[in-house]
DRENTORSE-484214 format. One record per atom (N, C-alpha, C): residue in one letter; x, y, z. Coordinates in steps of 0.05 Angstrom, whole numbers, padded with zeros to 5 digits, always signed. Layout:
// DRENTORSE-484214
aXYZ...
// end
This chain:
// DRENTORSE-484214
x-00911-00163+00074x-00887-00174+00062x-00882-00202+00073x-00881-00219+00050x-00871-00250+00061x-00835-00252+00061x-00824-00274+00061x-00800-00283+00054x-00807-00311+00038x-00798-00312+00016x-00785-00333-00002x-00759-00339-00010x-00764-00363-00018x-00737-00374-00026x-00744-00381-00056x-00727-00371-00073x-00723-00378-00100x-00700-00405-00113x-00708-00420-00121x-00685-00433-00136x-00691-00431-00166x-00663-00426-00171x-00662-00420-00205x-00646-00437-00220x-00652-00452-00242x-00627-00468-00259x-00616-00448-00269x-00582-00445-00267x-00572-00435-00274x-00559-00444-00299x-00552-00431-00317x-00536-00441-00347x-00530-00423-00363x-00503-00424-00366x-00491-00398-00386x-00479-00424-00414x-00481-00437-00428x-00476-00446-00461x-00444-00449-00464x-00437-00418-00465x-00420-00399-00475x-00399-00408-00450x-00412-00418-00421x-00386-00408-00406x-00374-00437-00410x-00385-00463-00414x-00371-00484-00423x-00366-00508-00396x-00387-00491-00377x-00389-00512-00349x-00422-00511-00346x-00415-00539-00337x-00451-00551-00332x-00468-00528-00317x-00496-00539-00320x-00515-00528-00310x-00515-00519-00279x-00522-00505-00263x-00529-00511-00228x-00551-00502-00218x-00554-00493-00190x-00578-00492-00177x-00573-00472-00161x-00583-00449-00164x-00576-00427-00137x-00600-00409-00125x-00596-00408-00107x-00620-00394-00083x-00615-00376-00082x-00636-00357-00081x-00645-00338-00070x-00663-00326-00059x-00659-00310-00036x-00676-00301-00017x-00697-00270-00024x-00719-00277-00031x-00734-00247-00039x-00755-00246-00007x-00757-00221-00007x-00780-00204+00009x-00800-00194-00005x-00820-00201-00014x-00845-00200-00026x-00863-00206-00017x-00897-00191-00019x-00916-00195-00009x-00922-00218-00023x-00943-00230-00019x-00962-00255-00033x-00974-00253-00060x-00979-00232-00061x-00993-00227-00088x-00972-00219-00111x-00959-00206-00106x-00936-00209-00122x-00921-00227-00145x-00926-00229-00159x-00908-00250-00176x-00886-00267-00186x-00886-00288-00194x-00856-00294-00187x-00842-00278-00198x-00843-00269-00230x-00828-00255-00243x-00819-00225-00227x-00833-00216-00218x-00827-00195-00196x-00796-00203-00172x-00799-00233-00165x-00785-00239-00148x-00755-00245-00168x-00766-00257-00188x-00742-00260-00200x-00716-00232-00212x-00736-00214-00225x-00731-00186-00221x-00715-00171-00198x-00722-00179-00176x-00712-00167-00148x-00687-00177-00143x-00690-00207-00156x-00658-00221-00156x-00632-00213-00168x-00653-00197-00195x-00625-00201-00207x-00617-00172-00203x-00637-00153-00192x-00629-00125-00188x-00613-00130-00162x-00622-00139-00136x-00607-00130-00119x-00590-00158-00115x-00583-00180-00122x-00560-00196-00111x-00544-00210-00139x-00558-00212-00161x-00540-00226-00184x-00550-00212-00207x-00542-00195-00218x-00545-00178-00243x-00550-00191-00270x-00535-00221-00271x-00525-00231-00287x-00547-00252-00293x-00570-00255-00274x-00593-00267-00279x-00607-00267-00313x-00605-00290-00320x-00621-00291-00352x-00648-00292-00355x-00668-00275-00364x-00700-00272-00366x-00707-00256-00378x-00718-00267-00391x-00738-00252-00420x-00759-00232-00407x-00769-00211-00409x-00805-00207-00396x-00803-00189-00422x-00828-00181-00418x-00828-00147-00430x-00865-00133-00413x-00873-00149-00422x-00911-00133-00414x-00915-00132-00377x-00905-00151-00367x-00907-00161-00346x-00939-00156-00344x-00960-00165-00359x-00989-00166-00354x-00997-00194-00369x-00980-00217-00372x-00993-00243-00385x-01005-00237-00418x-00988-00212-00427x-00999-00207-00463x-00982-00218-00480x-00952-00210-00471x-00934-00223-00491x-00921-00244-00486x-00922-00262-00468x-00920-00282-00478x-00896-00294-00463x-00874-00274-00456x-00843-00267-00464x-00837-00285-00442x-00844-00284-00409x-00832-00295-00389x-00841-00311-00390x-00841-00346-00405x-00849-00368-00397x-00825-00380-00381x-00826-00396-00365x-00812-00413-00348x-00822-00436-00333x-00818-00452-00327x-00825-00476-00306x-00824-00470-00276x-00850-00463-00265x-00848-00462-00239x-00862-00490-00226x-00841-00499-00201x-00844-00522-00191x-00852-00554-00213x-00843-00541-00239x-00841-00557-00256x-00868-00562-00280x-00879-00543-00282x-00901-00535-00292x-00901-00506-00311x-00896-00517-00333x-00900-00495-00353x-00922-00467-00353x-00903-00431-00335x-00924-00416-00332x-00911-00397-00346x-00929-00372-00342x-00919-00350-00354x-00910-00332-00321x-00882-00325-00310x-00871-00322-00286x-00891-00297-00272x-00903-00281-00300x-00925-00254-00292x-00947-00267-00282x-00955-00291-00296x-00973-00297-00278x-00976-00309-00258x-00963-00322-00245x-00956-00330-00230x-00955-00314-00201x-00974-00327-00182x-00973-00302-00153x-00946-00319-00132x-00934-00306-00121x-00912-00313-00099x-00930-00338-00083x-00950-00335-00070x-00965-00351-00052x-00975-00373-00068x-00981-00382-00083x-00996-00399-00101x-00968-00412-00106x-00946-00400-00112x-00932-00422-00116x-00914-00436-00100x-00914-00424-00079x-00896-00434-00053x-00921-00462-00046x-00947-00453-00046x-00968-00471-00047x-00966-00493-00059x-00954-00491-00092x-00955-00511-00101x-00926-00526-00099x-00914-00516-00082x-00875-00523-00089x-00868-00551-00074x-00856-00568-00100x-00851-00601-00090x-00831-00602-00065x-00820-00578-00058x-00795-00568-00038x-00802-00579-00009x-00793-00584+00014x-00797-00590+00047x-00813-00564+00052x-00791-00548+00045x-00790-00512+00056x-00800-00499+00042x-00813-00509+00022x-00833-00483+00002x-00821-00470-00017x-00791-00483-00024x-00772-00469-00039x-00791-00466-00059x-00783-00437-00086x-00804-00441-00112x-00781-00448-00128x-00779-00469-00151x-00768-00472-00169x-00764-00468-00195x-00745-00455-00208x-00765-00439-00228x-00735-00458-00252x-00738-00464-00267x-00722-00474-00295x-00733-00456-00319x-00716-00457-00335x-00730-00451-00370x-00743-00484-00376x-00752-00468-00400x-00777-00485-00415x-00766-00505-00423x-00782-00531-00423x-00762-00561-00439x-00783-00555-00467x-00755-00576-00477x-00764-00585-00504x-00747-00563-00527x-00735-00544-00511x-00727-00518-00522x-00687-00516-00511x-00677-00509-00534x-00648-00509-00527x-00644-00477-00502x-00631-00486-00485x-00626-00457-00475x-00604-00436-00483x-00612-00414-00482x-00599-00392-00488x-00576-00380-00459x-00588-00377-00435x-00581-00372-00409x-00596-00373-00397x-00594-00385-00372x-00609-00387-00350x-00641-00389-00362x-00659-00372-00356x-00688-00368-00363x-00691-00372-00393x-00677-00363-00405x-00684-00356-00432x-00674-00378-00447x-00686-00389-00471x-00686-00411-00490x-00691-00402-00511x-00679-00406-00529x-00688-00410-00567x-00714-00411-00573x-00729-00402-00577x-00757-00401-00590x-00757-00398-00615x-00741-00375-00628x-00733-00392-00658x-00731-00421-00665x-00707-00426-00649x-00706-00456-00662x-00729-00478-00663x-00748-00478-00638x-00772-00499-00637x-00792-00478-00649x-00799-00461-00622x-00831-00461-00625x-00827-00433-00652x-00823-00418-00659x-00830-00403-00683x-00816-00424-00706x-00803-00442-00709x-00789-00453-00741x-00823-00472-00750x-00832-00485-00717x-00855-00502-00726x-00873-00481-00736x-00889-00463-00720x-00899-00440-00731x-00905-00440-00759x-00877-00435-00765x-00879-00422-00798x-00878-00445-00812x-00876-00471-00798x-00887-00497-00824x-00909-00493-00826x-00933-00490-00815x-00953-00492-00816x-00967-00467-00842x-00952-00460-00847x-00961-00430-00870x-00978-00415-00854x-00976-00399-00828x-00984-00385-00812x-00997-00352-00838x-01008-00356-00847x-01018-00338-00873x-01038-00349-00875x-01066-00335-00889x-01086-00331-00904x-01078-00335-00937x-01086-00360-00944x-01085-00359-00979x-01112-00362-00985x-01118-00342-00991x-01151-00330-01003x-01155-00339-01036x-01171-00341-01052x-01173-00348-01078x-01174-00331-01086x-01162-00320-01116x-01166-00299-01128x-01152-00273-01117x-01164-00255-01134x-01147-00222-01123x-01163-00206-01107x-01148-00198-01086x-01159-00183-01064x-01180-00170-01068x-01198-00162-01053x-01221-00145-01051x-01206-00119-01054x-01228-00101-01058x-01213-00064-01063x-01205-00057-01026x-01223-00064-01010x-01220-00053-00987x-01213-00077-00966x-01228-00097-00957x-01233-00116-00941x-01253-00146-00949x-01243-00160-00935x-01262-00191-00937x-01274-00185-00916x-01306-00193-00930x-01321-00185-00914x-01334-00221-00907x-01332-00228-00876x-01350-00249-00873x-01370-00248-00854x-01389-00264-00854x-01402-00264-00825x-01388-00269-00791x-01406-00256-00781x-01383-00255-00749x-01387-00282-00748x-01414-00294-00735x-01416-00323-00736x-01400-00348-00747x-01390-00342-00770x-01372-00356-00787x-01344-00360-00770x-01343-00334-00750x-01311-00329-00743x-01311-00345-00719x-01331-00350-00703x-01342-00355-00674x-01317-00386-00669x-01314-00404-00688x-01300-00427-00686x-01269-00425-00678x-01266-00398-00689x-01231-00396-00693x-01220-00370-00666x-01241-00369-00652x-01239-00350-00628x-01215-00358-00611x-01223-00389-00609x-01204-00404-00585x-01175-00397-00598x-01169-00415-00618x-01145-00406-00638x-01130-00379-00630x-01149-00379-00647x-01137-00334-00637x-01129-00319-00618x-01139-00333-00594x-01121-00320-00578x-01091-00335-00562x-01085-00345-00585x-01057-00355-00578x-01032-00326-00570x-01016-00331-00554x-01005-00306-00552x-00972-00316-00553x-00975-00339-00561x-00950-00355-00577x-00925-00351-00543x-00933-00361-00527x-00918-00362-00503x-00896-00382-00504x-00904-00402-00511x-00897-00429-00521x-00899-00449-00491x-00909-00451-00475x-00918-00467-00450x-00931-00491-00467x-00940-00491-00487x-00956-00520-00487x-00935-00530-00499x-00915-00514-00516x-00888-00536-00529x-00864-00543-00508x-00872-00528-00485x-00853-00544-00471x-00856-00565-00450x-00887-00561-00439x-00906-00584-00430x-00914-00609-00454x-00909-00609-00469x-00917-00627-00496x-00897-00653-00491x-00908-00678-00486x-00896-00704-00476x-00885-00714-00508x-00907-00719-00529x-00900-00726-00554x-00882-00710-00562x-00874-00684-00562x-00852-00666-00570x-00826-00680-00562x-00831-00682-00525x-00809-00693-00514x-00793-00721-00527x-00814-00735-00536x-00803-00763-00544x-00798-00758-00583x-00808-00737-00594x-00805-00733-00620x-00810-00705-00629x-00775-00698-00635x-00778-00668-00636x-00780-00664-00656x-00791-00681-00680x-00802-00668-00710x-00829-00665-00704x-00839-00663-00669x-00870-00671-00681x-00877-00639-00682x-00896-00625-00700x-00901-00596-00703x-00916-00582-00674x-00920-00597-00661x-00933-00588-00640x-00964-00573-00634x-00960-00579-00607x-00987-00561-00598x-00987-00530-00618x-00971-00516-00612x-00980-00481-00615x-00977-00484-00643x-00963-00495-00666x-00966-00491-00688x-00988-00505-00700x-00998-00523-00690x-01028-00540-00704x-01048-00528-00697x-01048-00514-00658x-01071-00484-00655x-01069-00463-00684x-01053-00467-00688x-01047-00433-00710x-01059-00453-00738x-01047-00480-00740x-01058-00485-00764x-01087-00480-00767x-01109-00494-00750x-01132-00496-00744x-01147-00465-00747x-01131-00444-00742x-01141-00414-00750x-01152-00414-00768x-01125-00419-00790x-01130-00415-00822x-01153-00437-00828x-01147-00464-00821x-01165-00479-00828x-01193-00473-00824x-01209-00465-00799x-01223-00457-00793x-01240-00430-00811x-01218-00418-00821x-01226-00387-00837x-01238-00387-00857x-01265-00376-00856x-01275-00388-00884x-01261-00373-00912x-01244-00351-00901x-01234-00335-00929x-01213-00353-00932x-01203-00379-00920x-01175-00389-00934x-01187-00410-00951x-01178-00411-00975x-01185-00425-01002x-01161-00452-01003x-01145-00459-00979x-01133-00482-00982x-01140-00498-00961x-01167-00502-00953x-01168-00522-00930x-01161-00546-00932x-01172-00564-00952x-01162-00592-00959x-01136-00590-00958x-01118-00568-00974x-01091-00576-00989x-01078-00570-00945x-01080-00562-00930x-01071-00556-00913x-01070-00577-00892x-01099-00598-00893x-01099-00613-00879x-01090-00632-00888x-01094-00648-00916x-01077-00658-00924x-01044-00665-00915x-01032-00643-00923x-01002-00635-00904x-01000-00647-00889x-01016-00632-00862x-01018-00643-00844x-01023-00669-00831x-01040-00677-00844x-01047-00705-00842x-01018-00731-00861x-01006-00726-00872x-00994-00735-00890x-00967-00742-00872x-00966-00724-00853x-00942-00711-00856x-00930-00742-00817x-00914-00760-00828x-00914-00772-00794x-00911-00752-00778x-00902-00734-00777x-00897-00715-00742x-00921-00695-00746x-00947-00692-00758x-00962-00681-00766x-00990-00680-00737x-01010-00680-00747x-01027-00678-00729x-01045-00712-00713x-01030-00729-00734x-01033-00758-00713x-01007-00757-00699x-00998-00745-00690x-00975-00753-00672x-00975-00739-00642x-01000-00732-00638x-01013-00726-00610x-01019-00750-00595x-01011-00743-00565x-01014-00772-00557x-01038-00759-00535x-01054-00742-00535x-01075-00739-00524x-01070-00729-00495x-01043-00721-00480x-01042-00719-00457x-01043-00703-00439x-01065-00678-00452x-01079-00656-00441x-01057-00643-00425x-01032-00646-00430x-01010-00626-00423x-01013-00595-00424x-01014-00595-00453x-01021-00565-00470x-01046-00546-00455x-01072-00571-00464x-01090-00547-00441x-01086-00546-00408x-01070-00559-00404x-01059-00553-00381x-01056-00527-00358x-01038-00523-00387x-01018-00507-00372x-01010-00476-00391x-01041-00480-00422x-01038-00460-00433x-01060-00429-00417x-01036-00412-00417x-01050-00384-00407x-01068-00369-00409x-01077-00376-00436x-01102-00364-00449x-01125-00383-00448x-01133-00408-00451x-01142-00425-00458x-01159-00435-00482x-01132-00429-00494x-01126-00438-00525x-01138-00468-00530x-01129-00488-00508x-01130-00511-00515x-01122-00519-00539x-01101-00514-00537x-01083-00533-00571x-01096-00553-00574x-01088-00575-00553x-01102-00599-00561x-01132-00610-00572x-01151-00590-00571x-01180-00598-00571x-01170-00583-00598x-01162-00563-00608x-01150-00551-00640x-01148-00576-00661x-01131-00590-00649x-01118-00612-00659x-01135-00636-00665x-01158-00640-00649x-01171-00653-00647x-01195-00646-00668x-01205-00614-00673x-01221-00615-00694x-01201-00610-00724x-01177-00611-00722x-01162-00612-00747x-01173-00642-00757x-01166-00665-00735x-01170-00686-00745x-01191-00694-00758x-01227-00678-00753x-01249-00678-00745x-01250-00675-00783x-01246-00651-00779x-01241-00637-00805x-01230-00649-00835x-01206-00659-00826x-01191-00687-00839x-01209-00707-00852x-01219-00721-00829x-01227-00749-00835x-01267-00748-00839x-01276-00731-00825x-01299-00733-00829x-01302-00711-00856x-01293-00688-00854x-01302-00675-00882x-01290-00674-00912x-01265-00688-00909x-01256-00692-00930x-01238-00720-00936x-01248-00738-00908x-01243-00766-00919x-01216-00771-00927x-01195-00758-00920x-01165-00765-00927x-01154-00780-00921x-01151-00810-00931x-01135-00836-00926x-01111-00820-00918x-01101-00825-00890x-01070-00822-00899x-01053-00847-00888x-01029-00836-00890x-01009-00863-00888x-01000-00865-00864x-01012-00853-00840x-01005-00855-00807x-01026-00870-00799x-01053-00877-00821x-01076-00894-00803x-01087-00880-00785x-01078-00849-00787x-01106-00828-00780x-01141-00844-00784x-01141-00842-00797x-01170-00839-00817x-01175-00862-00805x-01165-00892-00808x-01177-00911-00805x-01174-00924-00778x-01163-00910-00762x-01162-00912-00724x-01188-00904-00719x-01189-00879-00731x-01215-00868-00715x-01242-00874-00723x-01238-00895-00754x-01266-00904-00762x-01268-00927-00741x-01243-00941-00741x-01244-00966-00727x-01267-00967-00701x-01246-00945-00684x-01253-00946-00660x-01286-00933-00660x-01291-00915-00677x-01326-00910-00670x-01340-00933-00674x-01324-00949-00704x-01350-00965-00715x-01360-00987-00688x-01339-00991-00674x-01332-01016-00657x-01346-01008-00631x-01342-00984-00625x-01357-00970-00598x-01390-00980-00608x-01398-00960-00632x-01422-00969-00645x-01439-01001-00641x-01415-01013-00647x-01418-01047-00650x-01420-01064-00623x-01410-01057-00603x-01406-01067-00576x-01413-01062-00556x-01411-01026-00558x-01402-01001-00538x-01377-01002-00515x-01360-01031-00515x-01336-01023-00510x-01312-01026-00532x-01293-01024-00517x-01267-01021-00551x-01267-01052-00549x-01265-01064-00570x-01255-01083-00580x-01227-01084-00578x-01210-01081-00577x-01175-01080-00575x-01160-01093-00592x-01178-01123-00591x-01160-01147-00612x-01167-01135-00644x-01186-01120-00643x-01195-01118-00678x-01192-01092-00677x-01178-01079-00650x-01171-01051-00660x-01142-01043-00683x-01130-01052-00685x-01108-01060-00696x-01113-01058-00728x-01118-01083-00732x-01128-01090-00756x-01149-01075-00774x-01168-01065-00759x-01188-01045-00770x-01168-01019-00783x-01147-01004-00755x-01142-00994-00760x-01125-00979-00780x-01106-01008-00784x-01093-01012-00806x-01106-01021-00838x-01133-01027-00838x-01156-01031-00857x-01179-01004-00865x-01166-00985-00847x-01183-00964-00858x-01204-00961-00853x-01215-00983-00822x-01234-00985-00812x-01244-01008-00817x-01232-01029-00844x-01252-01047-00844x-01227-01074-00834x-01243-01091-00819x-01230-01115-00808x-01221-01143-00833x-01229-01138-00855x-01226-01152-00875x-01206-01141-00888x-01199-01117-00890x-01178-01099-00901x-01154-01100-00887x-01158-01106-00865x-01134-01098-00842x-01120-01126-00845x-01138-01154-00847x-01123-01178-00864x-01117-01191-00878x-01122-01177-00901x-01116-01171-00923x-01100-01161-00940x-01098-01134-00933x-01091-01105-00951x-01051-01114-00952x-01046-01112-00965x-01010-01120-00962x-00998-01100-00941x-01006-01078-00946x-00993-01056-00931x-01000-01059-00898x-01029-01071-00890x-01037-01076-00870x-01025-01101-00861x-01024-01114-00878x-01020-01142-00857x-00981-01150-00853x-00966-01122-00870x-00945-01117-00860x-00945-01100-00831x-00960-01084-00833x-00964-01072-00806x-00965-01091-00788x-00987-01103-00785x-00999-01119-00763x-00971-01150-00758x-00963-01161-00778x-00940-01171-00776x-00908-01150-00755x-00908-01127-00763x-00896-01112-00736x-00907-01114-00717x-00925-01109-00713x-00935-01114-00689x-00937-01138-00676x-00928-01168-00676x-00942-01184-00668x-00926-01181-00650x-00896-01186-00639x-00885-01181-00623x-00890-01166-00596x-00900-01148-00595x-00923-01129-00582x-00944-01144-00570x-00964-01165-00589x-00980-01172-00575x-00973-01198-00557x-00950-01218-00567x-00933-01238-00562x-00925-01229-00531x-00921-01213-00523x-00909-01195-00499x-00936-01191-00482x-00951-01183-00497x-00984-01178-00480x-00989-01208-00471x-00990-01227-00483x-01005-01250-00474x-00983-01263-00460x-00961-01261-00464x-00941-01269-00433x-00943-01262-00411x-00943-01236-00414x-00949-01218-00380x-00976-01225-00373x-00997-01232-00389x-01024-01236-00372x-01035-01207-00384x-01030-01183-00395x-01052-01158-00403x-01069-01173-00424x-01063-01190-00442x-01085-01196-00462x-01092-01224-00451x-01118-01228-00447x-01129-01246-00438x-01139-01264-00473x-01129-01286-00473x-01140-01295-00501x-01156-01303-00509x-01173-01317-00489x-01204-01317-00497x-01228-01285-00508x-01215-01260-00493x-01225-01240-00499x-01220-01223-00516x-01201-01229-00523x-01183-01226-00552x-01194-01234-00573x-01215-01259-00572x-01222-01271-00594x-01260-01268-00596x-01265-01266-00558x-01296-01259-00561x-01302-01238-00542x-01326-01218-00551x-01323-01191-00542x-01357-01192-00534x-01360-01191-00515x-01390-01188-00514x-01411-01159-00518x-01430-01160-00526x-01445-01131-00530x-01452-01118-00499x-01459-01093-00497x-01466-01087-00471x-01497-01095-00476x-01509-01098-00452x-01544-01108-00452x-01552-01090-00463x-01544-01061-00457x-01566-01040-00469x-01548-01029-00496x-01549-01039-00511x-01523-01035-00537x-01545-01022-00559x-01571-01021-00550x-01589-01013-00576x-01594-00980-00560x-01582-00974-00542x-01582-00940-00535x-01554-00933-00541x-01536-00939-00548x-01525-00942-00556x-01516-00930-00588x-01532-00945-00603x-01535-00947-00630x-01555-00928-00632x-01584-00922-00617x-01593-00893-00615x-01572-00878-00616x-01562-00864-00602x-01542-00838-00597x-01523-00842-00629x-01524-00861-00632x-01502-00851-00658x-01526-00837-00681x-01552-00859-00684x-01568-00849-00702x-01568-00814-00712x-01574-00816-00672x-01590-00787-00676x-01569-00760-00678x-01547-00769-00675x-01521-00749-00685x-01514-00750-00707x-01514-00776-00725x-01515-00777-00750x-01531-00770-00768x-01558-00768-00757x-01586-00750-00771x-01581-00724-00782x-01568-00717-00765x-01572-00680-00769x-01546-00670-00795x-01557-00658-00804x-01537-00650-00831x-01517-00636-00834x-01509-00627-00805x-01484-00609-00799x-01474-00620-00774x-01450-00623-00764x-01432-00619-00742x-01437-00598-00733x-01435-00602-00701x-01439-00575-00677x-01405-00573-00672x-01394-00563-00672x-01368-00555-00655x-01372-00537-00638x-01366-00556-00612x-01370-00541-00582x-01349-00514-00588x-01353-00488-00573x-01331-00473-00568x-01348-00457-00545x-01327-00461-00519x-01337-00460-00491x-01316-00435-00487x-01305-00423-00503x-01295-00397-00500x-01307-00373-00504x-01323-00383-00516x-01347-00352-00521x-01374-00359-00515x-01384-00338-00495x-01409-00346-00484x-01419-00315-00476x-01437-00318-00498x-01455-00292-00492x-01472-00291-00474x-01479-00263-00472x-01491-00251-00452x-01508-00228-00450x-01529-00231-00442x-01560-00203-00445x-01561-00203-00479x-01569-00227-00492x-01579-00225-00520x-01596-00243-00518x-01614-00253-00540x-01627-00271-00539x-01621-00300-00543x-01642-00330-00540x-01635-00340-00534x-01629-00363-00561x-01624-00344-00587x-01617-00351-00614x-01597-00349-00608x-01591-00326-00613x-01556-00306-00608x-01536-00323-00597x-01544-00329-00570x-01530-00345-00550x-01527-00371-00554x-01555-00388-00568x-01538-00411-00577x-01511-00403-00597x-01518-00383-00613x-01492-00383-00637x-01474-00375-00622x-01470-00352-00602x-01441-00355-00589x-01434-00372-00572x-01447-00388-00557x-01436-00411-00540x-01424-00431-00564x-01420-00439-00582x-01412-00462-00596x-01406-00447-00635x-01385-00462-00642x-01378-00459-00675x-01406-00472-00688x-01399-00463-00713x-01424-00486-00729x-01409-00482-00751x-01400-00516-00752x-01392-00525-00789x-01416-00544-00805x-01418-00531-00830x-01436-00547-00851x-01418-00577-00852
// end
């Protein structure tokens, strides 16, 4: 048996006085969990303690909270590991509810309101073509191998409350609902993949509105990795069905390969413009719609070359790297092959052969 110290944000809505901070003292071994400790609190010194659980085995999802400021699930979480990780003098553990999420009491927050309302934008359903089979859709397992990661979402909501873009923009749909989109997308029985990414792509708080900041796989339980989800949504988007959209999805990401391709570092000054051109640098000063963009922007760059970040000679000339023709190999020879590999490092077989095992270590899209 150790001794800990708990601090808890406290908040009742309803009672109509601010938030606070109160301690408490548990007797718990190490291995033990926080949610265990929190449990002990509210049984033997404050009844009145607010917390969701139900499985206490990391299945449902139910006890997410912030310990020492880090989006966990409280079951999983061991007593010792977190006193380990605690920003405290004294090892205090600090436990808050989830951001990004209105609170309910103390631990517990609205999940209706964020993380299930985004959810169900995403049409969390199978729309299949045509009328059902008599019994079942039958597909190949292989086929499914991509959408494994997806799947095991257990809808905790830790990556929506670790989610920085959320924080600064709460229409953005988020991590766990673009994982769930990427399911369906991924499925070969759903008959709306374009019309879905589309949406998505169309949509400003949609799937360009990730700012890449590996929050989500962070600090997700399963290892879902929303974000790498998100990342072949876009994949999916722009490489297989070529969807101009009106966030400059499509033409950021031509920009920046064509230019890696072209240099092998970013270009910056013609990142802009490309990207607003759809990839092409003649388009970006040109196109009306672009060179209103890039006109917002100048201000931005006006600010760069005052402070000294944009150097203006390099702005205007970019040199190749010496070995820029290995370079331009590696794109060839990825561009050769007539299908995309999609890594998936979640499934990795074992005692089969050494066919088998390539197909479960990694997805494969045509």
């Amino acid at each position: 048996m150790a001794e800990y110290t708990l601090k808890l944000r406290r908040y009742d809505p309803e009672s109509g006085n601010p938030p606070y901070w109160e301690e408490f003292d548990i007797d718990l071994a190490p291995e033990r969990s926080v949610l265990d400790a929190i449990l002990q609190a509210r049984n033997d010194q404050d009844g009145s303690i607010g917390i969701r659980c139900s499985c206490q085995a990391a299945i449902c999802g139910s006890c997410g909270v912030r310990i020492n400021g880090k989006s966990s699930l409280a079951c999983n979480t061991k007593l010792g590991l977190a006193e380990e990780s605690s920003q405290e003098d004294d090892g205090t553990i600090v436990v808050e509810p989830f951001g990004n999420m209105p609170v309910i009491k103390d631990l517990i927050v609205d999940m209706d309101a964020v993380h299930w309302k985004k959810v169900q934008r995403v049409v969390p359903w199978l729309l299949p073509e045509g009328d059902p089979p008599e019994r079942e859709y039958i597909v190949e397992p292989e086929s499914m191998i991509d959408i494994t990661q997806s799947m095991a979402c257990i809808h905790c909501g830790a990556c929506n409350s670790a989610c920085l873009s959320m924080e600064v923009d709460p229409e953005f749909i988020g991590p766990a609902a673009l994982a769930k989109a990427y399911r369906f997308v991924g499925d070969p029985r759903d008959a709306h993949t374009e019309d879905r990414l589309m949406d998505l792509a169309q949509d400003p708080h949609g799937l360009y509105d990730c700012t890449h900041c590996f929050a989500c796989i962070e600090v997700c339980p399963k290892d879902v990795a929303p974000m790498s989800q998100i990342m072949r949504l876009r994949r999916r988007a722009t490489n297989d069905y070529g969807i101009r959209d009106v966030n400059n999805g499509f033409g950021h990401e031509k920009a920046f390969v064509d230019l890696i391709e072209t240099y092998g570092t970013l270009f910056e000054a013609q990142l802009l413009p490309r990207s607003f051109g759809e990839g092409s640098m003649i388009r970006g000063q040109t196109k009306p719609a672009a060179v209103k963009q890039l006109i917002a922007n100048l201000p931005t760059a006006a600010r760069g070359l005052k402070s000294g970040k944009v150097n203006p000679i390099k702005a205007i000339i970019h040199h190749k790297l010496p070995d820029q023709k290995q370079i331009k190999r590696i794109y060839h020879e990825v561009e050769s092959h007539g299908e995309r590999i999609e890594l998936n490092m979640y499934i990795v077989g074992e005692g089969v052969g050494d066919e088998q095992t390539a197909v479960e270590e990694r997805g494969e899209e045509a």
